[in-house]
N, C-alpha and C positions, 0 to 999 in steps of 0.2 A: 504494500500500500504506500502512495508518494506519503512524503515527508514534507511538512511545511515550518520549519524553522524562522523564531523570530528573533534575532539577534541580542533585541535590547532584555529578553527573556534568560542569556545564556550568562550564567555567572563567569570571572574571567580572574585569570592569576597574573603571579608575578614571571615572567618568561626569565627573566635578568631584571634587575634593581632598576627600575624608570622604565621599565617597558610591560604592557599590559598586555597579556594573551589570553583570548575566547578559541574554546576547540567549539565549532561550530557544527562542524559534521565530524563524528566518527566515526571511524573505519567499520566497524561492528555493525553499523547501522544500514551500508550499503551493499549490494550485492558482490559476492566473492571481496567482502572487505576490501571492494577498489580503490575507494576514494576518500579524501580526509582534506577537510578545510578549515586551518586557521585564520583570524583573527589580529593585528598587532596594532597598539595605539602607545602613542610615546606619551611618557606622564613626564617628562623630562625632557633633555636637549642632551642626548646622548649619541657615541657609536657604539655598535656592540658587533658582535660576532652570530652570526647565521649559517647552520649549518644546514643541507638536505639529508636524509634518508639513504639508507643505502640498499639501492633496488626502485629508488622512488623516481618518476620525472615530477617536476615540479614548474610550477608558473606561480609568477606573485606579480600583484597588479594593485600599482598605489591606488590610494584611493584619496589622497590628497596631494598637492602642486608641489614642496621642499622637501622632499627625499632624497639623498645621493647613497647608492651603490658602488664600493670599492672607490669613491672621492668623484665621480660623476654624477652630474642631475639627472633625477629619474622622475621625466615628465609625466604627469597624469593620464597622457594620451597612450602612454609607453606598458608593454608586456615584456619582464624577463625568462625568458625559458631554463630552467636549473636543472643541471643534469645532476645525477643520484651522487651520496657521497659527497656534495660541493660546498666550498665555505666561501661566503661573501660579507664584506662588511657594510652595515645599513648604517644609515645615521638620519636623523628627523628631529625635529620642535617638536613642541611640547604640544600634543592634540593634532600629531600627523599621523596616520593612518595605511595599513596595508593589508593585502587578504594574499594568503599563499595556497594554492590548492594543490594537490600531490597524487598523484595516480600510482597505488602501490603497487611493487611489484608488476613494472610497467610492463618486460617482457612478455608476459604472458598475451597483453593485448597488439601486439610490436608484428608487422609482416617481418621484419628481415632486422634483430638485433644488434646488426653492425649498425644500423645510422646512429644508434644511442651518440647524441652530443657530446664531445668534452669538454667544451667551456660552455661561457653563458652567454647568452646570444640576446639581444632587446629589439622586439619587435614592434616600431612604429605606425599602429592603426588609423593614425590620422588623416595619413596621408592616402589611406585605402579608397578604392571606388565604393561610393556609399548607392547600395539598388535600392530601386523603390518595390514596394507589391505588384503586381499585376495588378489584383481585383481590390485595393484598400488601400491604407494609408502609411503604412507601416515602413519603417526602415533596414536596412542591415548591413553591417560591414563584419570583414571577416576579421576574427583576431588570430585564430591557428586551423593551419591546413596544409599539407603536404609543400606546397609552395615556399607560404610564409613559415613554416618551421623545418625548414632542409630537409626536406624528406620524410618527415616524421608525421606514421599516419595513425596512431594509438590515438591521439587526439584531435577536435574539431571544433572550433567554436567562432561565435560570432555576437556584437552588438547588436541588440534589437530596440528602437524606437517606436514605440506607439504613440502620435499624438491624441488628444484628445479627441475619443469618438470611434481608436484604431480596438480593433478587432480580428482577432485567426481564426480560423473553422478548426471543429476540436479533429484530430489527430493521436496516433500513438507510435513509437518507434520499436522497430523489430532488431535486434543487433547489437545494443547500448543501452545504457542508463546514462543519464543527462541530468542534469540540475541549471537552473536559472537562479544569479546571484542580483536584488534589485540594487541600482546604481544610483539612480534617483526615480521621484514620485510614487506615487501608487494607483495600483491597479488590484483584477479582481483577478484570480486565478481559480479555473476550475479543474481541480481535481476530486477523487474518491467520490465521483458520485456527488460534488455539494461543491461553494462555491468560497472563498475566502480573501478578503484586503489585504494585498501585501504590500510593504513599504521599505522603503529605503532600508537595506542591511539586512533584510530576509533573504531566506534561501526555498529555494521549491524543489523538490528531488524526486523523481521519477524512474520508475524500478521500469526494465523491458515490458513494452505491451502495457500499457498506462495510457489511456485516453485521457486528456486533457487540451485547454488551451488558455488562452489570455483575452483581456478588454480593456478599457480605458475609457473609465465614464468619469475620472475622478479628477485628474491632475492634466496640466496642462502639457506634460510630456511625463510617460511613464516609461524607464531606460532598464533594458537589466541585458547582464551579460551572458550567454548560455553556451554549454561547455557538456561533449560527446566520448564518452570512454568505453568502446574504442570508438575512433572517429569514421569505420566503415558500419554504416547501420540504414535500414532501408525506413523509409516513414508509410505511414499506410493512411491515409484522409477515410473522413466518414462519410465524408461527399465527394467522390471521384473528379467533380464539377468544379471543385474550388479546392485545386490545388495549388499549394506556392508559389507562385513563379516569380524571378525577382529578375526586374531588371534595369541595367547599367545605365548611370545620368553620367558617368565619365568625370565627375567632380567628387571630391574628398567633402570633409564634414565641415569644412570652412570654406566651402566655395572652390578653391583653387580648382586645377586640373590634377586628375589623382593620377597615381604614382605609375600606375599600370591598368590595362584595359581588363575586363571579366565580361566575357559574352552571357546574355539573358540564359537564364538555367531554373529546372528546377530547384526546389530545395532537396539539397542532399546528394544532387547528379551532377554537381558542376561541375568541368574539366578545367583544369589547370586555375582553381580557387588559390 
């Protein structure tokens, strides 16, 4: 049965002296203990020491603008992908913000365990072609996909925009479990059969073959980012009619001209994402 986590719900520790950690998702909780999503909020103006998992791929994704990684800025726009075993040093203000999510014992989901990363690699979403819906309002840009993460296809994921009004035809995926992390506003998510407000810093978690989808009667943009473990899974609509189709405005999330072209595709069938 999905999982609907509410953040401000989750009690949180001390990770190191000035840094605050909520375990949001645990492992236990998800199918074959894939997946595990922390938490970090700086109570202080520190650097410390970040270590991965070993067996783990990892991605951490600020959630506020003054963060630096090993003495670099790590813009809010910005995804670092962390291979298993890695130590990097964080540093933040006092009420900066981070979420690291971790695919255990990544091989398992892995075609071909030689691409596993050796360093850390940051991949900038900003600059990505942002598709509109076919049939609605809705937005997406990709954050990891065989392209944008060198090869690496255990994972999948993408930002999704709903403005006020935006709406999906409910849907279930066959091949994955998936979770939507909310980024900002609130919306109404339906899962288990019933329907529930979710907001900023919730998590929505969905076991294979889960019918569900999303709406936006509430806020004037509701953002959240959705993330596929492994990233080959097939989706199955309830209505044949109103399938996904997203397609390419050729412009990034600020206007400009984006980085690279994405031909109109399905969701979940698109070549060279």
């Amino acid at each position: 049965m999905a999982l609907i986590i509410k953040s401000d719900q989750v009690t949180g520790s001390d990770f190191v002296p000035g840094v605050l950690q909520k375990l949001l998702l645990e492992k236990e909780k998800t199918g074959q203990e894939r997946l595990q999503i922390k938490q970090f909020e700086f109570l202080e103006e520190i650097q410390f020491d970040f270590k991965t998992e070993e067996g783990s791929l990892s991605w951490l994704m600020p959630l506020t603008s003054n963060l630096k990684y090993n003495g670099l800025d790590l813009d809010k726009n910005a995804l670092l992908i962390l291979p298993p075993n890695f130590s990097l040093k964080i540093e933040g203000r006092v009420g900066e913000k981070f979420i690291v999510f971790s695919a255990l014992e990544v091989e398992r989901f892995m075609a071909n365990y030689d691409q596993m990363p050796l360093d850390i690699k940051c991949v900038d979403w900003s600059v990505e072609p942002v598709l509109l819906s076919e049939f609605d309002s809705r937005k997406r840009i990709y954050l990891a996909s065989p392209v944008l993460w060198d090869g690496l296809d255990c994972v999948k994921g993408e930002m999704i925009y709903y403005p006020k009004g935006g709406t999906a035809p409910p849907h279930y995926h066959t091949g994955a479990e998936h979770f939507q992390f909310v980024i900002e506003g609130s919306g109404t998510a339906y899962v288990n059969g019933s329907s529930e407000v979710v907001t900023e810093g919730d998590i929505i978690y969905s076991f294979e073959d889960e019918t569900h989808w999303f709406e936006n009667y509430i806020s004037d943009s509701f953002v959240f980012a959705e993330f596929f473990v492994p990233g080959n899974y097939k989706t199955i609509w309830e209505n044949p009619e109103k399938v996904c189709t997203w397609v390419p405005t050729g412009k990034d999330i600020s206007g400009r001209p984006a980085a690279r072209s994405i031909a109109k595709h399905v969701a979940g069938q698109g070549k060279d994402v």
